[in-house]
C-alpha positions in Angstrom: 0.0 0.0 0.0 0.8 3.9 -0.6 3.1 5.4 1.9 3.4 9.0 3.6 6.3 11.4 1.6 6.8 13.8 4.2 8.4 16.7 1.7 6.5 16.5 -1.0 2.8 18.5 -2.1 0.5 17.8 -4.7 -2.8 19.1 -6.3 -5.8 16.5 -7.2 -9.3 17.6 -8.7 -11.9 16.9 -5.9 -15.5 16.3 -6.2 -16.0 19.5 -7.5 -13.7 19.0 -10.1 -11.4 21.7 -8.6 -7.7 21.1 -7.5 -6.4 21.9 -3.9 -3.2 21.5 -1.9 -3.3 19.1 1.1 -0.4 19.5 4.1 2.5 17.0 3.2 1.6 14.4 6.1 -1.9 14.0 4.4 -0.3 12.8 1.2 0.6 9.3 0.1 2.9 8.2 -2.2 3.9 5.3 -3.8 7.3 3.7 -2.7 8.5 3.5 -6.1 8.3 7.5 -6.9 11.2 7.5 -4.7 13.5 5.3 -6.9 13.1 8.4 -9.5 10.8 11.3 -8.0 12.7 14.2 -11.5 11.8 12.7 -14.9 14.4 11.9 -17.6 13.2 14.4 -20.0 13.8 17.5 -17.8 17.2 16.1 -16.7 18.0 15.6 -19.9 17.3 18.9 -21.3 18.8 21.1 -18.4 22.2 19.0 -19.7 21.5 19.7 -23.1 20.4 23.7 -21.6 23.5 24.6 -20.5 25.9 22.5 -22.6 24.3 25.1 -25.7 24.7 27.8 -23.4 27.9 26.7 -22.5 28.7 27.4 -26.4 27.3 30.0 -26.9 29.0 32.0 -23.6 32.0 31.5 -25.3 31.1 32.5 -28.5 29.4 36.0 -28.0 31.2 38.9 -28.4 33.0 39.7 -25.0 35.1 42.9 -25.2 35.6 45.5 -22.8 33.7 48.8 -22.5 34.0 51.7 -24.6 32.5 55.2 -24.4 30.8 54.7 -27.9 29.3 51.3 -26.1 28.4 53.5 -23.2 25.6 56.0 -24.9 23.7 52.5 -25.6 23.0 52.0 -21.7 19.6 51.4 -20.7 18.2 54.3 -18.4 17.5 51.8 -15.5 20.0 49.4 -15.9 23.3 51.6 -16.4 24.4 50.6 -13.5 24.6 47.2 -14.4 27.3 48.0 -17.6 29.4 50.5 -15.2 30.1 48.1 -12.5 30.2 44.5 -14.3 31.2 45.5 -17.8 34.9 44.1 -18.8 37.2 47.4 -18.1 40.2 45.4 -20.4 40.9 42.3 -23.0 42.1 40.7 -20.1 38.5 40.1 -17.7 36.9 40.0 -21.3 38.6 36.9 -21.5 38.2 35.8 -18.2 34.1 36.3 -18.1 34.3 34.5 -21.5 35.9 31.3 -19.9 34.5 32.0 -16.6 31.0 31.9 -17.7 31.4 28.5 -20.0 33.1 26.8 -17.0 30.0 28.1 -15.0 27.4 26.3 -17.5 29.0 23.4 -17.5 28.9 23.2 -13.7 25.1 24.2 -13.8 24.6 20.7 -15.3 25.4 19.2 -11.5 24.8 22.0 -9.4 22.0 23.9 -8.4 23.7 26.7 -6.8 25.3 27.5 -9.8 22.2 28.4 -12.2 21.9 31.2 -10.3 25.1 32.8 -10.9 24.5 31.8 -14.2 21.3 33.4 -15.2 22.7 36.3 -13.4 25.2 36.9 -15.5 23.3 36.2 -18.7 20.7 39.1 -17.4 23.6 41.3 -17.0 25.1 40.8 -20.2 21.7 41.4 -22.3 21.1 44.6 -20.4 23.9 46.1 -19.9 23.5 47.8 -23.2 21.6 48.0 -26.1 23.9 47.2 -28.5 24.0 43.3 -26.8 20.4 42.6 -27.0 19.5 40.1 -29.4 16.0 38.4 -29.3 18.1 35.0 -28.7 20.0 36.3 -25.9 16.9 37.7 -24.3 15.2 34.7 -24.2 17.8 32.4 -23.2 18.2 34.9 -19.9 14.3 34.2 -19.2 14.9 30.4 -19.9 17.9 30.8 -17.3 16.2 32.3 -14.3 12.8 29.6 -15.0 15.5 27.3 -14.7 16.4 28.2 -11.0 12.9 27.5 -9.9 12.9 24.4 -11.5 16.4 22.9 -10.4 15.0 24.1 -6.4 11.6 23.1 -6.5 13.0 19.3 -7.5 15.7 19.7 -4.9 13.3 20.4 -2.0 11.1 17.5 -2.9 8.5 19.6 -4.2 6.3 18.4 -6.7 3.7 20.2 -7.2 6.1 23.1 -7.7 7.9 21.2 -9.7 5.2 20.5 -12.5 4.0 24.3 -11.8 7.5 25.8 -12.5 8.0 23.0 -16.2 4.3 24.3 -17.0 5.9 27.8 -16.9 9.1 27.2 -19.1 6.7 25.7 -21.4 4.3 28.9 -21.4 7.6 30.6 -22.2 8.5 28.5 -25.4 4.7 28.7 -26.7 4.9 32.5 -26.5 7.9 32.6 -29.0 6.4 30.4 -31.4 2.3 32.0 -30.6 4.3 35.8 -31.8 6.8 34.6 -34.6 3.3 33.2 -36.3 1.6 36.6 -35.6 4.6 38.9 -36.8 4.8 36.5 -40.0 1.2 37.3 -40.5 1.0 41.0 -40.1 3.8 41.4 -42.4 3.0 41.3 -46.5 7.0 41.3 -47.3 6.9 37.8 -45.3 3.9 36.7 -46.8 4.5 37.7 -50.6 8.5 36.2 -49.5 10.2 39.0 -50.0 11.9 38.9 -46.9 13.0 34.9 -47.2 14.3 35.8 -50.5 16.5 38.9 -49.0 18.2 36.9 -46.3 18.9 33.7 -48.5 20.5 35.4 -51.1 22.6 37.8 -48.9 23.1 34.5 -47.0 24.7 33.2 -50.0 26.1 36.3 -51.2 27.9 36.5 -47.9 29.2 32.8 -48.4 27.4 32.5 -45.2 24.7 29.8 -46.9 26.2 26.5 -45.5 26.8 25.8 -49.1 23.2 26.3 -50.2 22.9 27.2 -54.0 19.9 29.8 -53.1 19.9 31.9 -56.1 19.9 28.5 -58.3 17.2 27.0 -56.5 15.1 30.2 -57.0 15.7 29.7 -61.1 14.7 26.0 -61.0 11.8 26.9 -58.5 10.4 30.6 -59.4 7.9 30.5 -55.6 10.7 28.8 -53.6 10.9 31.7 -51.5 7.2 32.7 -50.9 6.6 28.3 -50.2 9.5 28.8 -47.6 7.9 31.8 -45.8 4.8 30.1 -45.5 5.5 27.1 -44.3 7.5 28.9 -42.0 4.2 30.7 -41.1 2.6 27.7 -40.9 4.6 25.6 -38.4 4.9 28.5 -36.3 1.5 28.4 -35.7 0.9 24.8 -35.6 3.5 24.8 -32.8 1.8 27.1 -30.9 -1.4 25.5 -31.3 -0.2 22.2 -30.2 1.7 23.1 -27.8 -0.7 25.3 -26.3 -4.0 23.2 -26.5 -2.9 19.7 -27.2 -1.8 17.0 -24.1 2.3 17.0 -23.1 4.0 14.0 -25.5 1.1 14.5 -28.7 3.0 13.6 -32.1 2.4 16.8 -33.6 5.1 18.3 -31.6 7.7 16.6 -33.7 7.4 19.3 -36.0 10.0 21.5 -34.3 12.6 18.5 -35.0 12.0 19.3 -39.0 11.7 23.2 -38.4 14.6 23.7 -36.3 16.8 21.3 -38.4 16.1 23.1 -41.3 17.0 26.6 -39.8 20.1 24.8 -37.8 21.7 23.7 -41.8 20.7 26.8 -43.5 20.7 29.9 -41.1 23.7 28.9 -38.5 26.3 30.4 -40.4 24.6 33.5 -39.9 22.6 33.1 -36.3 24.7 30.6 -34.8 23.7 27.0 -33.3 22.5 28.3 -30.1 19.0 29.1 -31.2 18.1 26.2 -32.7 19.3 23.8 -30.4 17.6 25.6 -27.3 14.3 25.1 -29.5 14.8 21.5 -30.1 15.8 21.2 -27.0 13.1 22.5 -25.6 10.9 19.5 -27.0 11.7 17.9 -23.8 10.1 20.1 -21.7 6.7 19.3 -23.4 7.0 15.7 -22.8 5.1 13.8 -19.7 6.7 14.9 -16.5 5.6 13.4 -12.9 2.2 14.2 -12.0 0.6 15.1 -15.3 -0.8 11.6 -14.5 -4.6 12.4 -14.0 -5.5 11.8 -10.5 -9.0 10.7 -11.6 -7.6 7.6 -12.8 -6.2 6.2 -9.2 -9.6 7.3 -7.8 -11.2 4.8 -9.9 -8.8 1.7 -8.4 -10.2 -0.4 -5.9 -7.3 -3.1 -5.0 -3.7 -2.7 -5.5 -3.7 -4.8 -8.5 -5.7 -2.3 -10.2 -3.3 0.1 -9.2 -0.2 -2.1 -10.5 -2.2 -2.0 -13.7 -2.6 1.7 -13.8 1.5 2.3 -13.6 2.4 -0.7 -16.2 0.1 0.7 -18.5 1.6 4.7 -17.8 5.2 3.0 -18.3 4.3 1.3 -21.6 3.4 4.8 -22.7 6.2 7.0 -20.9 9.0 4.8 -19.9 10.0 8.2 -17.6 6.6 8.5 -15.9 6.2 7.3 -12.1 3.5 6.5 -10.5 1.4 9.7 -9.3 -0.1 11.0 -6.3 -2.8 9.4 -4.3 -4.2 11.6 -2.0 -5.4 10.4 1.4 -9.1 10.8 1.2 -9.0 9.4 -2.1 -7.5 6.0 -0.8 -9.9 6.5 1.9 -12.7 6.6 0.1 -11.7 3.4 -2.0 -11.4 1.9 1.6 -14.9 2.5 2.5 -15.9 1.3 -0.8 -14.7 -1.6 -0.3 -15.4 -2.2 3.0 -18.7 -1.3 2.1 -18.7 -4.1 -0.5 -17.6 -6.4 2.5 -20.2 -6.0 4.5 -23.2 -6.3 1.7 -21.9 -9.8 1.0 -21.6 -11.1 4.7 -24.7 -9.7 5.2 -25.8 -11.5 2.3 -24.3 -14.7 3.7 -26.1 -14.4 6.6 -29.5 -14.1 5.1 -28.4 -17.4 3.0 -28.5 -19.6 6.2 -32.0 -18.3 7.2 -33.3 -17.4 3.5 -31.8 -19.6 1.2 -33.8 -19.1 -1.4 -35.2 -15.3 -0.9 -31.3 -14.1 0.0 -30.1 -15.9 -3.0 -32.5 -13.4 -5.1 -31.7 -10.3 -3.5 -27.5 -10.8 -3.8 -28.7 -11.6 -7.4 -30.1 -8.4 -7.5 -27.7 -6.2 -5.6 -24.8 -7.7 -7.6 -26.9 -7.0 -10.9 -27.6 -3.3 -9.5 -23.6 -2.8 -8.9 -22.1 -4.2 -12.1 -24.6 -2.0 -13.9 -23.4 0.7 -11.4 -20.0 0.1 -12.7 -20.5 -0.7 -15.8 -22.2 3.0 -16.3 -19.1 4.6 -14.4 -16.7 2.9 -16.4 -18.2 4.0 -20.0 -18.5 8.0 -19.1 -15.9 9.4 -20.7 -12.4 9.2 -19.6 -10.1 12.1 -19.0 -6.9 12.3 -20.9 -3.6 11.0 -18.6 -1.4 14.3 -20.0 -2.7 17.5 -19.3 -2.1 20.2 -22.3 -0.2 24.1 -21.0 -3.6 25.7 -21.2 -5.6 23.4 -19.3 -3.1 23.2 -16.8 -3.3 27.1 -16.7 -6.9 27.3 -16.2 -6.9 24.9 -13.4 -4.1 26.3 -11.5 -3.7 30.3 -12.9 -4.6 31.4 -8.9 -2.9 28.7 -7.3 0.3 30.1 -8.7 0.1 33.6 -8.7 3.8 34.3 -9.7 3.6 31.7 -12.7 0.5 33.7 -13.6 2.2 37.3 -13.5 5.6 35.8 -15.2 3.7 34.7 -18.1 1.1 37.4 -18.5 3.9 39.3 -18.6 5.6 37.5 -21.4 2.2 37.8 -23.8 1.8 41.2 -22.9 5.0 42.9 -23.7 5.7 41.9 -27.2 2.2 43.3 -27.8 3.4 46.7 -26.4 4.7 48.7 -29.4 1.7 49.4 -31.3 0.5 50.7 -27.9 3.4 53.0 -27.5 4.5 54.1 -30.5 -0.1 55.2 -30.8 -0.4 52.5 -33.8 3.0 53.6 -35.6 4.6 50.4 -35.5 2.7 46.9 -35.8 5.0 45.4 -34.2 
């Protein structure tokens, strides 16, 4: 039988269909969630995280400070480029190693990601000049990181789930506004804009050996199919990533789109990008206790519950068993016990009855199976839980998830607002 985790929280829909937290001694778990209480898929991609930032620390440009440099400081943030901004070559050079050493140790410690996402933070707004829209979001994808490496360390899960749901709210907001710039803008759609940075790609001999203007003879629309597809599976990602359950197929899209822009565009952009995005397919893959609670309601004996986890294995090798909360094995208990004492009082009415008791168990058995047969065929809900489901259950549960992400959909949508309908975007 389940036992008691004594650090660990979860959230389980009650009767009203709503979630809610229960104190830590009130929850049992099964033994074998302690064998492997992280998943494999997040281990895996905070190695594959900060081996790319590892990279791409030591490529950037890291030079010391000049006054040209200097105008470029952001109002609020000058302070950061006067105090931590190289002064000489020689702590250029050592922030450059410093930092890549300091990824690489972010792999095995947890102490380290925040000196890390720190100084990626720094760097981006120091000045203007070193803000590119990569570098900004692998900063946000650095300090999500924190929260996730601690929530797992202190053996909380339900924090843990809360804090993956958010780094995936983060990657569907770069895919939900690179659909809607693509959209807005007729040079993308008509491919004018495809066609300009392939050929200067190629002009360049930045074009990893991609004939581009040759292509476009043989294939007059190349350029305009390109952009929309591009359009396309921007959108689709964002759809599916958004609205469909963690692990759906669909979501092997990003392998072909990020592949394609990794061979043809990395000469020019760099590795980094890319192989953060398909990286970041990990994060939308099953992670402990996206396993509908409903499900372990529904067991009655421990074999049913051994049959629950085989089949959640077959599906997810990585998945664990999940959370049962106390009065849900409770309840089973009284069900059955229940159960119990319907047939011994059955068996007692036998020895007086024989006949008469023997129609009533009849009966009553007839009752429950249809009982059960009805509970059974309602519909079932689905094991993985999709981002936006997830959000609406748990938006006021989490109140700083909430406010990190509004704020990520909101400020991208800002310069039409400022600039009084100037710029689209």
């Amino acid at each position: 039988m389940p036992t008691t985790m004594s650090q660990a929280k979860t959230n389980a829909p009650d009767e009203g269909g709503k979630a809610k937290v229960e104190d830590a001694k009130s929850i049992r778990i099964h033994p074998l969630v302690l064998r492997n209480y992280t998943p494999n898929n997040l281990q895996l991609f905070r190695c594959l995280f900060y081996i790319v930032m590892a990279y791409n620390w030591y490529n950037i440009n890291h030079h010391p400070c000049n006054e040209w440099e200097g105008t470029f400081a952001y109002y609020h943030t000058r302070p950061l480029g006067d105090t931590f901004c190289p002064r000489d070559q020689r702590q250029a050079d050592l922030e450059r190693y410093v930092g890549s050493a300091l990824c690489i140790l972010c792999i095995f410690s947890d102490l380290a990601t925040i000196f890390f996402a720190a100084m990626q933070n720094i760097y981006v707004f120091s000045y203007i000049t070193r803000f590119v829209n990569h570098e900004y979001l692998f900063g946000l994808l650095a300090i999500l990181m924190v929260f996730v490496v601690f929530s797992k360390a202190h053996g909380d899960g339900e924090k843990h789930v809360a804090w993956t749901q958010c780094l995936r709210g983060q990657i569907v907001v770069v895919y939900f506004y690179a659909a809607v710039w693509k959209l807005i803008a007729p040079t993308w759609l008509d491919g004018s804009i495809c066609r300009g940075i392939f050929l200067s790609f190629e002009e360049n001999g930045v074009a990893s050996g991609v004939p581009w203007s040759l292509l476009e003879q043989n294939v007059p629309h190349l350029f305009k199919f390109l952009a929309l597809t591009g359009l396309f599976l921007d959108a689709l990602l964002a759809g599916v990533l958004l609205f469909c359950p963690a692990g759906h197929w669909v979501q092997q899209v990003g392998v072909l789109f990020h592949g394609f822009t990794a061979l043809t565009m990395a000469q020019r952009i760099g590795y980094s990008f890319p192989a953060t995005m398909l990286a970041a397919g990990l994060l939308f893959r099953p992670v402990i206790g996206e396993v509908v609670a409903v499900e372990w309601a529904k067991a009655t004996t421990d074999e049913e519950e051994m049959e629950i986890y085989k089949k959640n294995k077959e599906d997810q090798p990585e998945l664990v068993e999940p959370v049962v909360m106390t009065e849900q094995v409770d309840a089973r208990n009284q069900k059955n016990k229940e159960r119990k004492q319907t047939k011994t009082n059955a068996n007692a009415m036998n020895q007086s009855k024989p006949v008469e008791a023997e129609v009533a168990t009849k009966e009553e058995i007839a009752t429950e199976e249809s009982e059960s047969k009805k509970e059974n065929s309602e519909k079932q809900p689905e094991r993985y839980e999709s981002h936006a489901t997830w959000m609406h259950r748990n938006w006021k549960r989490h109140p700083l998830i909430t406010a990190w992400l509004l704020v990520q959909w909101l400020l991208p949508a800002r310069m039409p607002i400022v600039s009084n309908g100037r710029y689209k975007h």
